[in-house]
N, C-alpha and C positions, 0 to 999 in steps of 0.2 A: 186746183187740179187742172192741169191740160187736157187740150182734147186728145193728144196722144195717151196721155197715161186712163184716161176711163174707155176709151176703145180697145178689146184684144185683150188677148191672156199677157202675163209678162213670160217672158223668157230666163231661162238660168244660162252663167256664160260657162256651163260644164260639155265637155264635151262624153257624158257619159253614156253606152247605150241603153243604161237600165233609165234614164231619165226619165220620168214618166211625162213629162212635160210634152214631149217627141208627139205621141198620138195626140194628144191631148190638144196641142198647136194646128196638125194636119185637119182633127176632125172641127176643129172651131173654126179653120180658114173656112172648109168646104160650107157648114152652115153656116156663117156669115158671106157667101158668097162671093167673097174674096180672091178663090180660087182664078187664079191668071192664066192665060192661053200659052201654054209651049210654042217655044219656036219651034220653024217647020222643020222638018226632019229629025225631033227628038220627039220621043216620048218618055213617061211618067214610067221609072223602073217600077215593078209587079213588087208589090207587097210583102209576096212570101221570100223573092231576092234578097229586098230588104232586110227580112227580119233575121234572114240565115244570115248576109253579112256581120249584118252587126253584133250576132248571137257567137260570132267566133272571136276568140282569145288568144292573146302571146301566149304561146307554148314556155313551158320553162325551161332553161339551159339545161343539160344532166349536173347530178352533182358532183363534186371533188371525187368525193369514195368509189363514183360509178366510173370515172376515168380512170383513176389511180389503178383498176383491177385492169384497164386496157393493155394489151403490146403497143410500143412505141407507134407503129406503122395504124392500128386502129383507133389509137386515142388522137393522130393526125387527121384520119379519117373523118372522126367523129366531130374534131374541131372545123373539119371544113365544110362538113353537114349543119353544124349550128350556127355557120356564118352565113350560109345561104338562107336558114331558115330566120334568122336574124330582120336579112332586107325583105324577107319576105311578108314578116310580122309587121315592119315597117310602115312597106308598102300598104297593109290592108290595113292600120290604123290610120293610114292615109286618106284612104276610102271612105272609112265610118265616116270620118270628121268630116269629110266633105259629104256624104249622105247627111249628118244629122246638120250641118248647116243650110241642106239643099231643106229638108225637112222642116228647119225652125224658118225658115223666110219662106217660101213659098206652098209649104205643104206637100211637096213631093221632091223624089232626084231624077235628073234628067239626063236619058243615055237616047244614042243615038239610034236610028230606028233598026237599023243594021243589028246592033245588039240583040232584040229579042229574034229577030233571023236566025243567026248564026248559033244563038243560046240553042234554040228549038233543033239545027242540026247537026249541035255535038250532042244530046242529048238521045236522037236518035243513032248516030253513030253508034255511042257507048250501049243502048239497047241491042244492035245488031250483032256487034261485038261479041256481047257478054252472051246472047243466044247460042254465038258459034264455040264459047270455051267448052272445051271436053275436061269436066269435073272429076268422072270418074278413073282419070290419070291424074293426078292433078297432084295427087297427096293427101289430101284435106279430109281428114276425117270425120266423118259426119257420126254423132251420136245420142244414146238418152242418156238424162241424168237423174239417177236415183235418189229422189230427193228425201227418202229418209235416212240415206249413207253420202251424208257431206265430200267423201275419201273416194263415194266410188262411180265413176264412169261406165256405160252401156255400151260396146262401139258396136254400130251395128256390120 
């Protein structure tokens, strides 16, 4: 046996997010102190980032029967909505796989410092935003549900 192969967990070459491998690698770097220094102006994306990225899924296309009931001009529509969402599905399998490879070789991924800046203020934005919607135009109706009548809605 090498000294490579009795050092270190082994790795799988999947790139899947349920891999259990994924923590498993991260927390074995950190306690064997393996853990490497970031270059300057990056840091280590935040955990809970992580685990949303990778906890999102390709959407599925609609199917035949959901188009077939379209008008010509909305099931165009619809096809040019599924090709944007298409690259976009893409793009963010793009991402995993470069997380779970930033993951399996160094224990973390690495974004720019600017990132967690810029995250903190859209984040704020969208709070400021959403404070200033006026709901009670809005349309959206708020209700109970009477859960011993499956059938019937409360609208308040």
């Amino acid at each position: 046996m090498s000294a490579e192969e009795e050092e270190g967990p082994t790795t799988t070459t999947t790139m899947d997010p349920n891999d259990a491998a994924v923590p498993t690698l991260a927390a074995a770097a950190v306690a064997a102190g393996d853990e490497k220094k970031p270059p300057a102006g990056k840091v280590p994306m935040p955990d809970d980032y992580i685990a949303t990225i990778l906890s999102l899924k390709r959407e599925p296309p609609p199917k035949p029967e959901y188009l077939s009931l379209l008008s010509p001009e909305e099931r165009e529509k619809q096809l040019e909505f599924d090709a944007v969402c298409a690259k976009e599905d893409d793009a963010l399998e793009e991402l995993q796989a470069k997380i779970l490879a930033g993951l399996r070789k160094d224990g973390y991924y690495l974004v720019d410092e600017s990132f967690l800046e810029k995250s903190a203020a859209m984040r704020a934005y969208v709070s400021e935003e959403w404070a200033k919607m006026d709901w009670a135009g809005s349309g959206i109706i708020f209700g109970y549900w009477d859960y011993d009548d499956p059938q019937c809605v409360q609208y308040l």
